[in-house]
N, C-alpha and C positions, 0 to 999 in steps of 0.2 A: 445567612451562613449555612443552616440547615439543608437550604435547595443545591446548594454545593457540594454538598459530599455524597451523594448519591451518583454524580454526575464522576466527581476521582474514584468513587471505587468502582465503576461502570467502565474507567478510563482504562483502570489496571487490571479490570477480569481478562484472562485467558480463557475462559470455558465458550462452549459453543453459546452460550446464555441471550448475546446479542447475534444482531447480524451483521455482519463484517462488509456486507454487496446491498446494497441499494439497486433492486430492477424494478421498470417502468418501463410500460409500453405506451407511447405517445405518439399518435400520426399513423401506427402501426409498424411502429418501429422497436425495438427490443433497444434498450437505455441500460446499459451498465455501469455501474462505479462503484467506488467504498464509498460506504454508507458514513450518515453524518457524525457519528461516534469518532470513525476512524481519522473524520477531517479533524473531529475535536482531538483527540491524541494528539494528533501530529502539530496542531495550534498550543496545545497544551508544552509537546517540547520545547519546542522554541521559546514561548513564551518562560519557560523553565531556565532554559539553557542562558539565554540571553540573561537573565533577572539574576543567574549565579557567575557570569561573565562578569558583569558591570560590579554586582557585590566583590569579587574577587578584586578586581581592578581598582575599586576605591579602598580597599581592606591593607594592598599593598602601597597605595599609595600614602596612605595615614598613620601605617603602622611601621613602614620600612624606614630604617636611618637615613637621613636624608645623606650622612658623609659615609655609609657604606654603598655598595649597587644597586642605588634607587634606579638607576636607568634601567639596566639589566632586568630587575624584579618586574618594574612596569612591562616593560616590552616581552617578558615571558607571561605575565597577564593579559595583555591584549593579543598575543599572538594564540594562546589558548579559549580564550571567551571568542573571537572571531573564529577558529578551528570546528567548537560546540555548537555556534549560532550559525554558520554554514551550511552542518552536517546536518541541523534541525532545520532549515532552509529547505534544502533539496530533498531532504524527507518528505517536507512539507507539500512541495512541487508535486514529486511524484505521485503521490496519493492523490494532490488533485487533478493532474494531469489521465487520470489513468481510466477513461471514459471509452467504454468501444459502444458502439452503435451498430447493429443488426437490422438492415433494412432489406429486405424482400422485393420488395418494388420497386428498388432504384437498384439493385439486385449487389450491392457493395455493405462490406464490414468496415468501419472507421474506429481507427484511435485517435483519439479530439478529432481536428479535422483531415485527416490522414488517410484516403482508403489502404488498406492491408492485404484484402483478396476481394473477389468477389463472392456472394455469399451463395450463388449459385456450384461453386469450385468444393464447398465445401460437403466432406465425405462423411465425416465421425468428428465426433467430440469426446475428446477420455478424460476421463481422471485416473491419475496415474501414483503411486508411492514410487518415491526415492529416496533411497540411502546413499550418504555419501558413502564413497571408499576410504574414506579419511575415519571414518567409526563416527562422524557426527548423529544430531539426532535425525530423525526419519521427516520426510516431508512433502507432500501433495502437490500436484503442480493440473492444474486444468490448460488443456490444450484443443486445439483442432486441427485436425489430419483434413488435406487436400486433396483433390481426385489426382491429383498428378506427384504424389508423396511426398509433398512441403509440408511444412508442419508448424504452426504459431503459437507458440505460449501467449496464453492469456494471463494465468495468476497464479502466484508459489505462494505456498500455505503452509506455517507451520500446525496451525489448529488442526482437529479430529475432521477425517475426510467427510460430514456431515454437509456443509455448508459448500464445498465446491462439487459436492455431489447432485445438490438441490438444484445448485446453477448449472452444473450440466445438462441435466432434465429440461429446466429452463431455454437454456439452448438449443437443444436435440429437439422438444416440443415445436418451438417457434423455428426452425427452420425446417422441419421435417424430418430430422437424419437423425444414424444411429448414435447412441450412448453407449460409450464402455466403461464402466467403473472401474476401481481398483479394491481386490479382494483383502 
């Protein structure tokens, strides 16, 4: 139980503490993704969401009058535990899906197996701040500007610009090109 709780409070840190990108160069390829913290979160939701779904659903199933809206009560229990377990689903997805590949030699950038540009096309890499117009909170987004001025988001970040700034660098080293940070 002990080896456990290092692992939730690891889960729920916001601080720059861990690192949120997993990179690896393999074959002489630049390997990006979230790192395995982040897969653990998003396993942990689910596993969450789902475990408070199905308690919810036997809770009204045992507890609800059977001669008043036991149907109604059910069917607003599973239509919500299925809503949560979705949501923590394609959470889940996303975060694993979200792989790009920087290869040189075969001269193309990949999301899973997807080329995106060619990594020859590629101009600068920024990290950028935005503020909504809506007065939300502030938030980083790493991108790559194209020589012919397309432009790819790679990763929105609400953490301190630290860490997609690293991976900038990372980027900008391994391909050659410029870095522009955000002040």
């Amino acid at each position: 139980m002990k080896r456990q709780l290092p692992f939730l409070r690891e889960a729920f840190d916001t601080s720059e503490s861990y690192d949120r990108f997993s990179v690896s160069t393999e074959g002489g390829k630049l390997r990006i993704s979230y790192s395995r913290l982040m897969i653990g979160r998003a396993y942990l939701l689910l596993v969450l969401t789902t475990a408070i779904s199905v308690g919810f659903f036997i809770y009204m199933y045992l507890y609800f009058p059977p001669e008043g809206k036991r149907l109604l009560a059910l069917i607003i229990a599973a239509a919500t535990g299925l809503t949560m377990s979705v949501t923590a689903l394609a959470l889940l997805l996303m975060v694993l899906g979200k792989v790009y590949t920087f290869d040189r030699d075969a001269d193309r950038v990949t999301l899973r197996a997807r080329v995106i540009c060619r990594a020859s096309e590629i101009g600068e890499v920024k990290v950028l701040k935005q503020v909504p117009a809506t007065g939300g909170k502030e938030f980083y987004i790493l991108r790559i500007h194209l020589h012919d001025g397309k432009q790819r988001l790679l990763f929105r970040s609400n953490l301190p610009v630290g860490q997609l700034s690293e991976l900038a660098d990372t980027i900008g080293d391994y391909l050659r090109v410029r870095v522009v940070k955000a002040t």
